[in-house]
VOMARKE-645594 format. One record per residue: x, y, z of N, C-alpha, C in turn. Coordinates in steps of 0.02 Angstrom, whole numbers, plus 32768, in hexadecimal, padded with zeros to 4 digits. Layout:
% VOMARKE-645594
<rec n_xx="X" n_yy="Y" n_zz="Z" ca_xx="X" ca_yy="Y" ca_zz="Z" c_xx="X" c_yy="Y" c_zz="Z"/>
...
***
This chain:
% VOMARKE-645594
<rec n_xx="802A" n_yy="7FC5" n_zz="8000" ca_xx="8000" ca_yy="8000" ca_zz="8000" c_xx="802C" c_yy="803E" c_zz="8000"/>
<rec n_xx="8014" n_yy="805C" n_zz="7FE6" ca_xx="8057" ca_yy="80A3" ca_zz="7FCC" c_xx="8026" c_yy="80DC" c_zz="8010"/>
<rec n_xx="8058" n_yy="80E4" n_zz="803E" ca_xx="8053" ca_yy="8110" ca_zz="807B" c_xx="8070" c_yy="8156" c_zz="8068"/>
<rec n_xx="8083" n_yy="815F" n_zz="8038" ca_xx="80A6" ca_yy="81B6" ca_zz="8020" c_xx="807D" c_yy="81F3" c_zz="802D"/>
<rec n_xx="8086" n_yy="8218" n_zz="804C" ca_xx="805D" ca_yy="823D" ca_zz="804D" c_xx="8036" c_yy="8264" c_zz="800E"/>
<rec n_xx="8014" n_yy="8293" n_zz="8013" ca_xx="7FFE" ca_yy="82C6" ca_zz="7FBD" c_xx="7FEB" c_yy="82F6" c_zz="7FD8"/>
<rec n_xx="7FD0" n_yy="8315" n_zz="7F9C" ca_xx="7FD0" ca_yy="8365" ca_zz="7F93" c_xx="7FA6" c_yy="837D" c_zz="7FD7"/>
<rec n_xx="7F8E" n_yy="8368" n_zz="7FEE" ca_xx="7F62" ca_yy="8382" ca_zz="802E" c_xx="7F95" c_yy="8393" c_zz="806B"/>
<rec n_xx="7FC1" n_yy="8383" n_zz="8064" ca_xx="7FFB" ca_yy="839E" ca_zz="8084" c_xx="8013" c_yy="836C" c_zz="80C1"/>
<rec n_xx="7FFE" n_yy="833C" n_zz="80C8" ca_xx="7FF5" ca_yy="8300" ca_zz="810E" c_xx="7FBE" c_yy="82CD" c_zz="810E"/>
<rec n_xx="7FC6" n_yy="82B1" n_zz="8144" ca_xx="7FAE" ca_yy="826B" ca_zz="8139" c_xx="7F4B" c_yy="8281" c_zz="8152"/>
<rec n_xx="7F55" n_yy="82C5" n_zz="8157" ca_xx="7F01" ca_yy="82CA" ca_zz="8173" c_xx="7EC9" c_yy="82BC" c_zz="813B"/>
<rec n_xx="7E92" n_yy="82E2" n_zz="8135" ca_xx="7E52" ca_yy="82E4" ca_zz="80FA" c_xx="7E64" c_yy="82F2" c_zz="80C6"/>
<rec n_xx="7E4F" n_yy="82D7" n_zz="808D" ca_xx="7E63" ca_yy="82E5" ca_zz="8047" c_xx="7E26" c_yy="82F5" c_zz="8031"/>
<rec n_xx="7E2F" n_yy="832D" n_zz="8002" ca_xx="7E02" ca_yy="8356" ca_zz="7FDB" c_xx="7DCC" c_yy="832A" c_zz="7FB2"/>
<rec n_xx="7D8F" n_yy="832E" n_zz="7FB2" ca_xx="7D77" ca_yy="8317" ca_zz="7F7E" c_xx="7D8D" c_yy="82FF" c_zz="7F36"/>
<rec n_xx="7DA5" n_yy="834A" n_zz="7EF8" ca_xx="7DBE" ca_yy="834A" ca_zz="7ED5" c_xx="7E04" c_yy="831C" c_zz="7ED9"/>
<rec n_xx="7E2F" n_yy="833C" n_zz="7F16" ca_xx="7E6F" ca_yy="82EB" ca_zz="7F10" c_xx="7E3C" c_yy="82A3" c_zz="7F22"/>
<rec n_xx="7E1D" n_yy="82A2" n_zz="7F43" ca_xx="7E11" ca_yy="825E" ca_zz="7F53" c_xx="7DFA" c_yy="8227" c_zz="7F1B"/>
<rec n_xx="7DD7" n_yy="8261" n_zz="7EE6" ca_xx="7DC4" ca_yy="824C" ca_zz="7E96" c_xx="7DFF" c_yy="822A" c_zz="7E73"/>
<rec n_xx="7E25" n_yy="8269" n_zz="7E7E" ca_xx="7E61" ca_yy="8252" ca_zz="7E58" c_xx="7E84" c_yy="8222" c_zz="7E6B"/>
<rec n_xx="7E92" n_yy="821E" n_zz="7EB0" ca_xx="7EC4" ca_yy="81CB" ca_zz="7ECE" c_xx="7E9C" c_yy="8193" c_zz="7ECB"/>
<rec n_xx="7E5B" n_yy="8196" n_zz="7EC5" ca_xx="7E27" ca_yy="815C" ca_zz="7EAE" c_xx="7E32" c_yy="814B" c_zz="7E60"/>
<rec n_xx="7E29" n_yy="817A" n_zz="7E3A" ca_xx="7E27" ca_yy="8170" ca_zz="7DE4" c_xx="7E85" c_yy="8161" c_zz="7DD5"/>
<rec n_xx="7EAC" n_yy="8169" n_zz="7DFF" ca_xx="7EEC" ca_yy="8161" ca_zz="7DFA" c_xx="7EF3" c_yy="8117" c_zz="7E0E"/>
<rec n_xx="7EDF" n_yy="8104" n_zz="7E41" ca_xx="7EC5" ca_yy="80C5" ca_zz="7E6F" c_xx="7EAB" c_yy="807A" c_zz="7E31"/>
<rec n_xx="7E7B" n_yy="80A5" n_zz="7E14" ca_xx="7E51" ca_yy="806A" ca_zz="7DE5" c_xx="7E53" c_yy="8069" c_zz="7DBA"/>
<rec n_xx="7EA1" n_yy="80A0" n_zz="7D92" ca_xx="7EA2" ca_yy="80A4" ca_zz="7D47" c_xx="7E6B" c_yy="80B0" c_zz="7D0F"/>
<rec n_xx="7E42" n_yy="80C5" n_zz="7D1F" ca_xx="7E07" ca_yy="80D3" ca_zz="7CFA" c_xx="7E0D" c_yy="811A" c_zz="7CFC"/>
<rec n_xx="7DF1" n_yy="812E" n_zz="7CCF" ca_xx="7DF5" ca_yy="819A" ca_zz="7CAD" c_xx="7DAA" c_yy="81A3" c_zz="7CCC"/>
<rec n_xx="7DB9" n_yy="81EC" n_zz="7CD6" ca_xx="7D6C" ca_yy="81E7" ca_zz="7D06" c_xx="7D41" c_yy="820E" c_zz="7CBF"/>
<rec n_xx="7D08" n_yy="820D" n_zz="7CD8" ca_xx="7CCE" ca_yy="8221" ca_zz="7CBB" c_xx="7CD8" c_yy="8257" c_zz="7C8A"/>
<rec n_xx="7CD9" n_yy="825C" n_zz="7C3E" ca_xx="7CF5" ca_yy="829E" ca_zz="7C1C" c_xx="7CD1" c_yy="82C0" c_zz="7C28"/>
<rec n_xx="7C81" n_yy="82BB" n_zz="7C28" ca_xx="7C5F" ca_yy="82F7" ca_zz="7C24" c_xx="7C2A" c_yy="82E5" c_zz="7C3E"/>
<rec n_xx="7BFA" n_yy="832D" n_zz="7C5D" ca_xx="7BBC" ca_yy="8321" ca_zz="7C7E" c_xx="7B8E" c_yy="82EF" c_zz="7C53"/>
<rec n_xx="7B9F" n_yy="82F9" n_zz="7C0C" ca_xx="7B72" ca_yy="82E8" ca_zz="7BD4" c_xx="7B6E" c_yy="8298" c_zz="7BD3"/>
<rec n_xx="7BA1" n_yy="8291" n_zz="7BD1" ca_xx="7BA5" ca_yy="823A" ca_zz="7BF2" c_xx="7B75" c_yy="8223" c_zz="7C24"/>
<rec n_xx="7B70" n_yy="8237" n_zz="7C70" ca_xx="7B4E" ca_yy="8225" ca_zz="7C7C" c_xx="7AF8" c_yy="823C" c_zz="7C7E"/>
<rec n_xx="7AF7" n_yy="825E" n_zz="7C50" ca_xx="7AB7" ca_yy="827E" ca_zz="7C37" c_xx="7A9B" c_yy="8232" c_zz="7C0A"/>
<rec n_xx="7ACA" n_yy="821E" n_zz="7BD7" ca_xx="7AC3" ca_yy="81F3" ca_zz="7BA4" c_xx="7AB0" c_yy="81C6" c_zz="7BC6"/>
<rec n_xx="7ADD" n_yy="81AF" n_zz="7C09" ca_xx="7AD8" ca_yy="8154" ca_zz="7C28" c_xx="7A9B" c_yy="8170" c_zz="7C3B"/>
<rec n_xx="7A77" n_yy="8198" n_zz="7C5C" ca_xx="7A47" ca_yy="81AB" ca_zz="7C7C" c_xx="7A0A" c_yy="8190" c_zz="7C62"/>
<rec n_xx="7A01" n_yy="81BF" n_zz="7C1D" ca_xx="79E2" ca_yy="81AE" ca_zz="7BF4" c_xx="79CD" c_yy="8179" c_zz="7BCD"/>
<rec n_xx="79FF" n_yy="8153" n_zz="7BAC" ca_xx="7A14" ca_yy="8107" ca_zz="7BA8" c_xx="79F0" c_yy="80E8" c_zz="7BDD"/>
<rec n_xx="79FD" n_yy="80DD" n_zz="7C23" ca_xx="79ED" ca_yy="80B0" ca_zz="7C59" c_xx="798D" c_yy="80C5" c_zz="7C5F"/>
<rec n_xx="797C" n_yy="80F6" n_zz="7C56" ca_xx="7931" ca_yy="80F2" ca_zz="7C62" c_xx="7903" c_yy="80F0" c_zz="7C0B"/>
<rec n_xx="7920" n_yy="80EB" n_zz="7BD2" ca_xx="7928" ca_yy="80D9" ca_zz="7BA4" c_xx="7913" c_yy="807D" c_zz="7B95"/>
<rec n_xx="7942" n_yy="8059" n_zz="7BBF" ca_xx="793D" ca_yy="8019" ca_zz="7BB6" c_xx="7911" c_yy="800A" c_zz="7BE4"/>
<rec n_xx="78F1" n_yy="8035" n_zz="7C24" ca_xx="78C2" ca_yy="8017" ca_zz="7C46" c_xx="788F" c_yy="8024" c_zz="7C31"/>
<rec n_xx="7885" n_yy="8066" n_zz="7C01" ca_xx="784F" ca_yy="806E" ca_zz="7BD5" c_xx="7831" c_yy="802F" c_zz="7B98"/>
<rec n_xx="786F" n_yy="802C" n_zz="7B88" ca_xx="7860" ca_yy="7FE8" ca_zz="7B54" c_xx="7848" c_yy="7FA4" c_zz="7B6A"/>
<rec n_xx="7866" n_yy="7FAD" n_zz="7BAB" ca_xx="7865" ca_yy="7F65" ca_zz="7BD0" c_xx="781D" c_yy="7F51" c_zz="7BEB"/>
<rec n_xx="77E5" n_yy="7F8A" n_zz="7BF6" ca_xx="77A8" ca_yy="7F93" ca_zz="7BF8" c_xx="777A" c_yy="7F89" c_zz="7BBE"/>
<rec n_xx="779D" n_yy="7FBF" n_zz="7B9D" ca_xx="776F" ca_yy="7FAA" ca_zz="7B71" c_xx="776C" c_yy="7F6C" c_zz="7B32"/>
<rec n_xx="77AA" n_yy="7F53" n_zz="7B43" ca_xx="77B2" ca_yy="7F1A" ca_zz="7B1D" c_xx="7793" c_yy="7EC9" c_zz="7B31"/>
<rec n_xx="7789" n_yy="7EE3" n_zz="7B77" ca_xx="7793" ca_yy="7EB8" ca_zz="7BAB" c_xx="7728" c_yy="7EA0" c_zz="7B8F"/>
<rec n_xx="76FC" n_yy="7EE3" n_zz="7B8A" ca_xx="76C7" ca_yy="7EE8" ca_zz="7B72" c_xx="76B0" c_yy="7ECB" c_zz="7B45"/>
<rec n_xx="76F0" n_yy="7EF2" n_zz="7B1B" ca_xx="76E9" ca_yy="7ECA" ca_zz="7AC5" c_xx="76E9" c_yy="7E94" c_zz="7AB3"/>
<rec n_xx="76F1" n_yy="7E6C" n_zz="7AED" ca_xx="771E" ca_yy="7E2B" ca_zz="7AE6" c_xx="76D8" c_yy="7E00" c_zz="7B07"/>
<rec n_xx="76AB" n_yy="7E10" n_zz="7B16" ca_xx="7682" ca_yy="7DF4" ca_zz="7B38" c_xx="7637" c_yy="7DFB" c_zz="7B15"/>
<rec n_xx="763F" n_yy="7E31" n_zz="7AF2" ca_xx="760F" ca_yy="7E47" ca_zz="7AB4" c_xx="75F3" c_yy="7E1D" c_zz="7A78"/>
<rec n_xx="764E" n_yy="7E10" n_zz="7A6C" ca_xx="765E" ca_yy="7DE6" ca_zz="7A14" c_xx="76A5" c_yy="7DBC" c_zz="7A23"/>
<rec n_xx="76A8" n_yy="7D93" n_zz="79FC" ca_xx="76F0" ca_yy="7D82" ca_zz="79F9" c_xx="772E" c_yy="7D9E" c_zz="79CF"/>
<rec n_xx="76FF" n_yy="7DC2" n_zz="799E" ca_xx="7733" ca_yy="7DE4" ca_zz="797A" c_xx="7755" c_yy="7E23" c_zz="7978"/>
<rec n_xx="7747" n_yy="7E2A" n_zz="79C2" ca_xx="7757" ca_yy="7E68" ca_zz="79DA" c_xx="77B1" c_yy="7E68" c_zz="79F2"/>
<rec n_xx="77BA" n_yy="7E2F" n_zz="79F3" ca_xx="7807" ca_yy="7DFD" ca_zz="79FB" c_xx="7833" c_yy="7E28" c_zz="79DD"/>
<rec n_xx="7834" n_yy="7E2A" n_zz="7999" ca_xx="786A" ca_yy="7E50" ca_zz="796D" c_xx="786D" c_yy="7EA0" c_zz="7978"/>
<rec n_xx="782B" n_yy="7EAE" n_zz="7983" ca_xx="783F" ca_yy="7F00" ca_zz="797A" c_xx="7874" c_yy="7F15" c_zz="79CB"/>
<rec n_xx="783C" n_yy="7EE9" n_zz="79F2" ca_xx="786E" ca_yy="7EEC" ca_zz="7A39" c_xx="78A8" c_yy="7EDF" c_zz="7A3C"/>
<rec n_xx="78B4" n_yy="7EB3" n_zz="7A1C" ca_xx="7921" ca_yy="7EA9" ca_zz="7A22" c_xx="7938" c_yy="7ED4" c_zz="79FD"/>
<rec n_xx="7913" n_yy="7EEF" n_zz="79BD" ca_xx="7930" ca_yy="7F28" ca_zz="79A6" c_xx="7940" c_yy="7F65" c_zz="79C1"/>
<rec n_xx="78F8" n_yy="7F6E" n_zz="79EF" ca_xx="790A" ca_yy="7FB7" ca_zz="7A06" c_xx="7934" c_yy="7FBD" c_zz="7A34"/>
<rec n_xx="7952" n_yy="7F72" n_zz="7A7A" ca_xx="797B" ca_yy="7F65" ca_zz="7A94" c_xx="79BF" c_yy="7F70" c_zz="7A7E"/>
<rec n_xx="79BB" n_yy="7F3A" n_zz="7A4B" ca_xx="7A1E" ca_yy="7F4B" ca_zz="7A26" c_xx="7A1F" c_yy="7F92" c_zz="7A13"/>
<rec n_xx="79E8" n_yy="7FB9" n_zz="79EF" ca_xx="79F9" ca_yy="800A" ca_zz="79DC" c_xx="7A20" c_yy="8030" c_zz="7A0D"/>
<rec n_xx="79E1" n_yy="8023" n_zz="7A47" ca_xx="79F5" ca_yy="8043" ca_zz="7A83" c_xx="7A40" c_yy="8038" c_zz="7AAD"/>
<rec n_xx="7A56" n_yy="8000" n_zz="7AB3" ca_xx="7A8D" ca_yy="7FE3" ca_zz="7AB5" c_xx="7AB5" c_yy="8015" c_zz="7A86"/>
<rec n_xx="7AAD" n_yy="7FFB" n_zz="7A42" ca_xx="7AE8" ca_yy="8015" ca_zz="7A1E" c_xx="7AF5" c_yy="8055" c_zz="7A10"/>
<rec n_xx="7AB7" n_yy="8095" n_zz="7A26" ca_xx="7AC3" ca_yy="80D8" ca_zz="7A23" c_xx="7AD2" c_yy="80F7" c_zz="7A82"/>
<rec n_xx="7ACD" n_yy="80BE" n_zz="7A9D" ca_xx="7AF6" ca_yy="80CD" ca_zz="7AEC" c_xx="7B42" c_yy="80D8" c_zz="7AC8"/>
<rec n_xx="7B5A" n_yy="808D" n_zz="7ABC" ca_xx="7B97" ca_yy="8081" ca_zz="7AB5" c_xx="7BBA" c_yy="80AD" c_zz="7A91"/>
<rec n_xx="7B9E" n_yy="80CF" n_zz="7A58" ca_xx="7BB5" ca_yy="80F8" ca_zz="7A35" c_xx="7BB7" c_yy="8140" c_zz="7A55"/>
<rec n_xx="7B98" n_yy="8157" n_zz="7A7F" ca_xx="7B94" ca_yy="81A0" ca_zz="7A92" c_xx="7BB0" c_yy="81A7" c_zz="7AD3"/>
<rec n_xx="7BC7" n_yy="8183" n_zz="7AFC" ca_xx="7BE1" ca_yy="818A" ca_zz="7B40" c_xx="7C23" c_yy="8189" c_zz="7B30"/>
<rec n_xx="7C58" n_yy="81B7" n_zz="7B51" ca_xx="7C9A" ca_yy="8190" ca_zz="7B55" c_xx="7CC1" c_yy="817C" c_zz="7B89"/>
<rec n_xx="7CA0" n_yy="8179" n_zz="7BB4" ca_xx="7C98" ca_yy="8162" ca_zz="7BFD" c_xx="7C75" c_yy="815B" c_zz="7C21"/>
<rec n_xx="7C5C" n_yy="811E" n_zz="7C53" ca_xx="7C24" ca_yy="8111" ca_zz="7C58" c_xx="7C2E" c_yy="813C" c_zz="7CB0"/>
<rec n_xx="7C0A" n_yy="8163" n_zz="7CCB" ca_xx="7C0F" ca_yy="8181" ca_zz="7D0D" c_xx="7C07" c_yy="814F" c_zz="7D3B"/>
<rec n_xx="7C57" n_yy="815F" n_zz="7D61" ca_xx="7C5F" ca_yy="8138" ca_zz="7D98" c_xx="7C0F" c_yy="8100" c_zz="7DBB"/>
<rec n_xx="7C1D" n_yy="80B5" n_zz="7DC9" ca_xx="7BD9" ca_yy="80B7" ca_zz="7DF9" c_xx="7BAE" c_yy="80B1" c_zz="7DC7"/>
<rec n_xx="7BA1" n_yy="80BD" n_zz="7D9D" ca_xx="7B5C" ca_yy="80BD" ca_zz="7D7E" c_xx="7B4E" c_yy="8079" c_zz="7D4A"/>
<rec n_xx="7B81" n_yy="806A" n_zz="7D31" ca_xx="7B80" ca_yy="802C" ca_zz="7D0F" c_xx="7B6F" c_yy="7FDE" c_zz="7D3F"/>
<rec n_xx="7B76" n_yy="7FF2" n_zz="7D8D" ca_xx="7B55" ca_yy="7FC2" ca_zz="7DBE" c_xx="7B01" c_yy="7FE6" c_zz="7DB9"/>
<rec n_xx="7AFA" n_yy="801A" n_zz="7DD2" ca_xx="7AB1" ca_yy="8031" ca_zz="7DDC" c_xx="7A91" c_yy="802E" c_zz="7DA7"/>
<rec n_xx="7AA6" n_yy="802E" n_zz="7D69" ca_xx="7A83" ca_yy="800A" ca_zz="7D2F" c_xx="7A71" c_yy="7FC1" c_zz="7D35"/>
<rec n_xx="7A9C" n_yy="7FA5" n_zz="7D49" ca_xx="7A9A" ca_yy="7F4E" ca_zz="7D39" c_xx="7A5A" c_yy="7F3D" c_zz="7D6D"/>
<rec n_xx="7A74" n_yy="7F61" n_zz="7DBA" ca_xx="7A21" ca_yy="7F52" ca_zz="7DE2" c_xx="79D6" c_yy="7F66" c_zz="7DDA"/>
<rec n_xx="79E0" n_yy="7FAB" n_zz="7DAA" ca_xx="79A2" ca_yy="7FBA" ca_zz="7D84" c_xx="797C" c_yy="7F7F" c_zz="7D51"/>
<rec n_xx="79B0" n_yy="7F5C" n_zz="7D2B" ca_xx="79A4" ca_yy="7F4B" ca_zz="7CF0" c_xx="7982" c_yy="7EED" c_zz="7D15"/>
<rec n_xx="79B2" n_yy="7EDE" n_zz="7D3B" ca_xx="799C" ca_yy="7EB1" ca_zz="7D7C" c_xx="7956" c_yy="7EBB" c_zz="7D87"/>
<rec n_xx="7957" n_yy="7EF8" n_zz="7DBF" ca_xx="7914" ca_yy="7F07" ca_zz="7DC4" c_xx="78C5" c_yy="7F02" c_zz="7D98"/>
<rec n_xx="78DF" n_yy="7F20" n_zz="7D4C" ca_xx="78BD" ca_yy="7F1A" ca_zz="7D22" c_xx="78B1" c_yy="7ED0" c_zz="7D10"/>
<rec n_xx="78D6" n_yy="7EC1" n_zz="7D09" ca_xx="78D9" ca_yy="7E63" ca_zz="7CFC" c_xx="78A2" c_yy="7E28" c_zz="7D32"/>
<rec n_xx="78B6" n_yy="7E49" n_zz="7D73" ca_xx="788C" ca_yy="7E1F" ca_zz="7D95" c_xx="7844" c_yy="7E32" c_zz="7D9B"/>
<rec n_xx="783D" n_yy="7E7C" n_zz="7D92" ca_xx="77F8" ca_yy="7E90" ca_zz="7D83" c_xx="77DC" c_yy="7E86" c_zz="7D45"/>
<rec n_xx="7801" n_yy="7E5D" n_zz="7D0C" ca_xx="77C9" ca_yy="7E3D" ca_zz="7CD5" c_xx="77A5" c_yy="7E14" c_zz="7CE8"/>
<rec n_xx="77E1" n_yy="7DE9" n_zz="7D10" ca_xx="77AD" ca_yy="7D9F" ca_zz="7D39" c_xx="7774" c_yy="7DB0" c_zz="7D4E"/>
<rec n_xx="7774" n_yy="7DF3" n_zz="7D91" ca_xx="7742" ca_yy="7DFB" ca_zz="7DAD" c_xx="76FD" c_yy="7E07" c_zz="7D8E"/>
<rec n_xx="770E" n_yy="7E3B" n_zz="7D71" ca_xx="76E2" ca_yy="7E65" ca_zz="7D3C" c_xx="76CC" c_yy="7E1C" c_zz="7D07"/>
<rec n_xx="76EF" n_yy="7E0E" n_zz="7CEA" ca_xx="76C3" ca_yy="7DC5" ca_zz="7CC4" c_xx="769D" c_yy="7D8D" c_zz="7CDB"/>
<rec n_xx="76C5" n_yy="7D82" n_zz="7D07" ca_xx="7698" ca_yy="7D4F" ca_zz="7D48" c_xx="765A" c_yy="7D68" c_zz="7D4D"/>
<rec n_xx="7674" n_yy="7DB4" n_zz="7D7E" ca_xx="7621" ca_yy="7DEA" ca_zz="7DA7" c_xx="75F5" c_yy="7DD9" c_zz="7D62"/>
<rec n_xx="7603" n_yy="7DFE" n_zz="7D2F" ca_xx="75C6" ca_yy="7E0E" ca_zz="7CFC" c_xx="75BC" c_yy="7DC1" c_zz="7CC8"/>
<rec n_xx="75C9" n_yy="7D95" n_zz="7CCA" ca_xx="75A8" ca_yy="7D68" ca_zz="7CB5" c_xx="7579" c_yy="7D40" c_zz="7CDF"/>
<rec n_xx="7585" n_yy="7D57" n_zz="7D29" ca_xx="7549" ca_yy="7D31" ca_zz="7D64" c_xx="7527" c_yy="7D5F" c_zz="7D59"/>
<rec n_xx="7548" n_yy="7D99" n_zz="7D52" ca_xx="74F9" ca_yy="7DDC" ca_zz="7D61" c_xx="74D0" c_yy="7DC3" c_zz="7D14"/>
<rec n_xx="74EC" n_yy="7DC2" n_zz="7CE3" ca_xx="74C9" ca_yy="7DAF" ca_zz="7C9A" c_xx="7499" c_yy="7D92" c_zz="7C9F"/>
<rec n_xx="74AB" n_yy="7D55" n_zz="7CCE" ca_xx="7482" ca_yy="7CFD" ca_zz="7CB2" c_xx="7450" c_yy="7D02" c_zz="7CEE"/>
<rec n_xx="7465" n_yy="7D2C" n_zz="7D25" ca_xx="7440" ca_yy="7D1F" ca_zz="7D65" c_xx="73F6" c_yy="7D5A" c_zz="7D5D"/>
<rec n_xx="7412" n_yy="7D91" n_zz="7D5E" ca_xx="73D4" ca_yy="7DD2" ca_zz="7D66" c_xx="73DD" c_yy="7DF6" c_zz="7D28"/>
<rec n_xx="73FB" n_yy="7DE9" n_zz="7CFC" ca_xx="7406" ca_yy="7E0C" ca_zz="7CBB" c_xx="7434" c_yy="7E51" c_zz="7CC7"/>
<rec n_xx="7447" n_yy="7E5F" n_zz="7CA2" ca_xx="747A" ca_yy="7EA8" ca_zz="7CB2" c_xx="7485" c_yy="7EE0" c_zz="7C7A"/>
<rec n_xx="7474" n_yy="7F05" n_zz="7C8C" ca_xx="7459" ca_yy="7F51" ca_zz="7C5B" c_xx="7494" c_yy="7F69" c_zz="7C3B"/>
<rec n_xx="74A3" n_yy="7FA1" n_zz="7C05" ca_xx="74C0" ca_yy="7F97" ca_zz="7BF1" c_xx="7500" c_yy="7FC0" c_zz="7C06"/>
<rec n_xx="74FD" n_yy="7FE9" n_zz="7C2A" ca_xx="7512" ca_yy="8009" ca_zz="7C6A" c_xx="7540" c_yy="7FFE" c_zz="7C85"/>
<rec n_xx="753A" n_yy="7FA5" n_zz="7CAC" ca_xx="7559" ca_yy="7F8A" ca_zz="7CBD" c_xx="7592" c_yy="7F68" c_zz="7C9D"/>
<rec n_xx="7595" n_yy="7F64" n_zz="7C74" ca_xx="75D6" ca_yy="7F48" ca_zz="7C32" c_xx="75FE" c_yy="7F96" c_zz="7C4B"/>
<rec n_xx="75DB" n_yy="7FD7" n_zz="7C50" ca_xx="760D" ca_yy="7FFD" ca_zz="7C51" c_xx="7625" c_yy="8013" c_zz="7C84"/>
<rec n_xx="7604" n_yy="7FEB" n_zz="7CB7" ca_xx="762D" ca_yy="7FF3" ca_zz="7D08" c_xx="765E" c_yy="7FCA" c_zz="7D08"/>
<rec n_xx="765B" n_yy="7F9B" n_zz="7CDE" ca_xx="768F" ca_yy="7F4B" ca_zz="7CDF" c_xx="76C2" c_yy="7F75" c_zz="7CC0"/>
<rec n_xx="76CE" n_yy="7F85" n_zz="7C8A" ca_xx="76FA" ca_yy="7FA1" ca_zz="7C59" c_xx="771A" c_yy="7FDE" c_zz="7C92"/>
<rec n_xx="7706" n_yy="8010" n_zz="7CB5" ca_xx="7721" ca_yy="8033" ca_zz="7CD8" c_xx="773B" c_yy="8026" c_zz="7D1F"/>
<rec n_xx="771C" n_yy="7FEC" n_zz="7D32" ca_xx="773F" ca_yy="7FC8" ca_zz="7D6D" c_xx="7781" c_yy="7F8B" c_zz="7D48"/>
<rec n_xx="7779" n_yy="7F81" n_zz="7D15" ca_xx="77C8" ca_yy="7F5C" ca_zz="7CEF" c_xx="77F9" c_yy="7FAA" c_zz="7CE0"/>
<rec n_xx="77E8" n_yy="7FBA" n_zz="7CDF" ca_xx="780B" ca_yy="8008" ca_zz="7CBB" c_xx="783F" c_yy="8027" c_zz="7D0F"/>
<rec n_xx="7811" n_yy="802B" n_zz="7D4C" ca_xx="7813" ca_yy="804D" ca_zz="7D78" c_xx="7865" c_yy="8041" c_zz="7D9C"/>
<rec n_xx="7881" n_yy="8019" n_zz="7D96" ca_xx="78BE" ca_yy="7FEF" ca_zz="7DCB" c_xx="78F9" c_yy="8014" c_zz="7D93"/>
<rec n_xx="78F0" n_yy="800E" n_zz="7D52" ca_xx="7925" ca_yy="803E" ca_zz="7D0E" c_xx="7910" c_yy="8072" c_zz="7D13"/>
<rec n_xx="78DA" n_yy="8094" n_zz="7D27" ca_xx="78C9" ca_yy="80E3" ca_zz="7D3A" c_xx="78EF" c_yy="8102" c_zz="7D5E"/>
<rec n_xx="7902" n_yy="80D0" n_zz="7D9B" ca_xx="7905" ca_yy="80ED" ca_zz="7DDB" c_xx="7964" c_yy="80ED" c_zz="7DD9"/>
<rec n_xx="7976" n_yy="80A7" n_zz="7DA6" ca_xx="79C9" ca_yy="80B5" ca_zz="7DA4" c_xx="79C9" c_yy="80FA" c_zz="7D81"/>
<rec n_xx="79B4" n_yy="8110" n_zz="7D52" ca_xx="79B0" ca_yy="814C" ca_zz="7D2E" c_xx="79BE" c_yy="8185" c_zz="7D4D"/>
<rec n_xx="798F" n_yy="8190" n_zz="7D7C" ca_xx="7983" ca_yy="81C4" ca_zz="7D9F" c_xx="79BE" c_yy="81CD" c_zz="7DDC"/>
<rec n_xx="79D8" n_yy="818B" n_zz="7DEF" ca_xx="7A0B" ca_yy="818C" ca_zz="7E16" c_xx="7A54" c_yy="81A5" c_zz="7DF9"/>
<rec n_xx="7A53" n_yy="8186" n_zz="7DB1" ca_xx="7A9C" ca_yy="8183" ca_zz="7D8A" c_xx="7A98" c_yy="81E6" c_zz="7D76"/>
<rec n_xx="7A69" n_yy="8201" n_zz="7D6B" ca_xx="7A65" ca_yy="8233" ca_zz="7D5C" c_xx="7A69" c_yy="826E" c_zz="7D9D"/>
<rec n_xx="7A43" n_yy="8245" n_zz="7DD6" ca_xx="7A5F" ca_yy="828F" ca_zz="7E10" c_xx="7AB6" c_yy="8271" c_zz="7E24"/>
<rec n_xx="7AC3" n_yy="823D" n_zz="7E2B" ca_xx="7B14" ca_yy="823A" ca_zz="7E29" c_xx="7B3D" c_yy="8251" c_zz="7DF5"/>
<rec n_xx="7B28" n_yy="8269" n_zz="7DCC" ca_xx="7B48" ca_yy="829B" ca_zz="7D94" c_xx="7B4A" c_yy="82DA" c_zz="7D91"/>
<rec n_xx="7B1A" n_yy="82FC" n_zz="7DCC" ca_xx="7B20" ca_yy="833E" ca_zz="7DC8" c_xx="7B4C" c_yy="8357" c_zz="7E0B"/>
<rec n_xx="7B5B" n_yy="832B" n_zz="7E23" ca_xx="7B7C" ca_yy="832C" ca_zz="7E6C" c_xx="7BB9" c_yy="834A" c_zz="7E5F"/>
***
């Protein structure tokens, strides 16, 4: 463990700004180029929970709702990948538990509304509470990855 002291002048509190820096020095990774970045992951992450809803709908509608959904997935994917050039610290985990989140709430949401279907019938309403409760867990990484970007 490298005990040397730094710019803070002694072994006491280190500055925010240094503490960034002996961390991003620490993990070899370049930190975040621009606010815009994490504007993009931001966007991106409640993006795929958007899709993930309403695909999640589509998918329960028709079957051929299959293709357009992986399409709009890989798009989304491939115009993330292309517009970020660093993904903001932290957020590429708080994505993965959103997307998690979203994932286990298809189960729910498909399960819930095919008993509600067959049992008391279910309005049409309700498809769009399902779709916004699959959406809600990638909302909420969104909203997180985006106030840790303005910090």
């Amino acid at each position: 463990m490298n005990t040397e002291t730094h710019s803070s002048g002694g072994t006491g509190a280190v500055g925010r700004d240094e503490a960034a820096r002996l961390l991003t020095d620490a993990e070899g990774r370049a930190p975040v180029s621009s606010e815009r970045d994490a504007r993009v992951y931001a966007v991106f992450a409640a993006a795929i929970a958007l899709v993930m809803g309403v695909g999640t709908i589509s998918l329960m509608a028709t079957s051929w709702a299959l293709i357009p959904y992986l399409l709009a997935l890989f798009a989304l994917i491939w115009w993330q990948r292309r517009s970020v050039g660093a993904s903001p610290r932290g957020s590429g985990r708080t994505y993965v538990w959103g997307v998690v989140g979203s994932g286990v709430m298809i189960f729910v949401v498909i399960i819930g509304l095919n008993v509600l279907r067959t049992t008391v019938g279910l309005p049409n309403w309700g498809y769009v509470v399902g779709g916004l409760l699959v959406a809600v867990p990638g909302l909420v990484a969104a909203v997180l990855i985006a106030r840790r970007s303005v910090r």
